[in-house]
C-alpha positions as CSV (number, residue, x, y, z in Angstrom):
1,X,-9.2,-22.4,23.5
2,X,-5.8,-22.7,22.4
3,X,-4.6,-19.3,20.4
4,X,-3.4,-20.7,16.9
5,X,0.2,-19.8,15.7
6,X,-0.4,-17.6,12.8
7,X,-4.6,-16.9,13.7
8,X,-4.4,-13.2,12.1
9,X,-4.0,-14.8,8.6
10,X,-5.7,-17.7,8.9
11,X,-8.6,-15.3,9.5
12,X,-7.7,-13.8,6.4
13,X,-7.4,-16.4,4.4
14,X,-11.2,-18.2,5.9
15,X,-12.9,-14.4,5.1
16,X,-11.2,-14.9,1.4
17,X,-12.0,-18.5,1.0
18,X,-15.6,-18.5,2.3
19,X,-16.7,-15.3,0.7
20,X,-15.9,-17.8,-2.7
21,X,-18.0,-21.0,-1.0
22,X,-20.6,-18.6,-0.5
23,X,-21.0,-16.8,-3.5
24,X,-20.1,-19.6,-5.6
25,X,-23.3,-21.4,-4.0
26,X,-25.3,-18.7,-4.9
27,X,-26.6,-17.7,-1.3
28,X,-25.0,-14.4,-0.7
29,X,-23.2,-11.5,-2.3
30,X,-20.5,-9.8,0.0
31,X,-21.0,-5.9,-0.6
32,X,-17.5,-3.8,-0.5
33,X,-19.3,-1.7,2.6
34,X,-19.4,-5.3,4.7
35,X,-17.6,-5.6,7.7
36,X,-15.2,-7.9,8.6
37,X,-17.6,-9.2,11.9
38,X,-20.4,-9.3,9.7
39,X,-18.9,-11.9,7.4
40,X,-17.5,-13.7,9.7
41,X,-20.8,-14.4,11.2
42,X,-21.9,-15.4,8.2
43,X,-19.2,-17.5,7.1
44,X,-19.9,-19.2,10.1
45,X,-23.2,-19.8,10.1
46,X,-23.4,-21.1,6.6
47,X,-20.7,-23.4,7.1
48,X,-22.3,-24.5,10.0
49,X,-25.8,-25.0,8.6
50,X,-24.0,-26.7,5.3
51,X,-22.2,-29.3,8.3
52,X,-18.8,-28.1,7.3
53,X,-17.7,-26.9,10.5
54,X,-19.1,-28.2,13.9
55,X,-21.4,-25.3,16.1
56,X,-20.0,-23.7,19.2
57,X,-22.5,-24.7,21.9
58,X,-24.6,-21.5,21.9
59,X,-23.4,-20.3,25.7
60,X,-20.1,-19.9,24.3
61,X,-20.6,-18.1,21.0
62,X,-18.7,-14.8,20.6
63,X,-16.9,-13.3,17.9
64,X,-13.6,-14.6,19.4
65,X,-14.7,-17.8,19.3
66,X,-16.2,-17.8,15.2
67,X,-12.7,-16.6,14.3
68,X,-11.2,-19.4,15.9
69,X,-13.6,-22.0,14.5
70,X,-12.6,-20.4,11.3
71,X,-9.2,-19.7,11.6
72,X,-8.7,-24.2,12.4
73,X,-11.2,-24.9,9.0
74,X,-8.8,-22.2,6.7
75,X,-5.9,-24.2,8.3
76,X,-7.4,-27.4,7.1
77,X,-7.8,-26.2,3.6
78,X,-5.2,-26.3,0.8
């Protein structure tokens, strides 16, 4: 896994952006108290389960490796 230039932001900017896809399907409302590892992991799982983003085979899931998957999708986005 290749670290990604600016990953920090990206981060940022998938947390932001999927926080809206979510909520603006309806499925989940992100409390203030949330943490920043529980919405990634849900970010991620959404995405997955709505086949935006491809799984990480499940021997290889960690935290380190949702940012990532999410840091390349908010890179994709305009």
């Amino acid at each position: 896994m290749k670290k990604l230039k600016n990953e920090k932001e990206l981060v940022k900017k998938a947390i932001s952006e999927g926080m809206k896809y979510g909520e603006g399907r309806g499925v989940v409302e992100f409390e203030p108290t949330d943490s920043a590892t529980e919405k990634i992991e849900y970010i991620y799982r959404l995405l997955v389960h709505d086949k935006i983003i491809q799984p990480i085979p499940p021997n290889q899931i960690s935290q380190l490796t949702m940012r990532h998957r999410l840091a390349i999708w908010a890179s994709k986005l305009k």
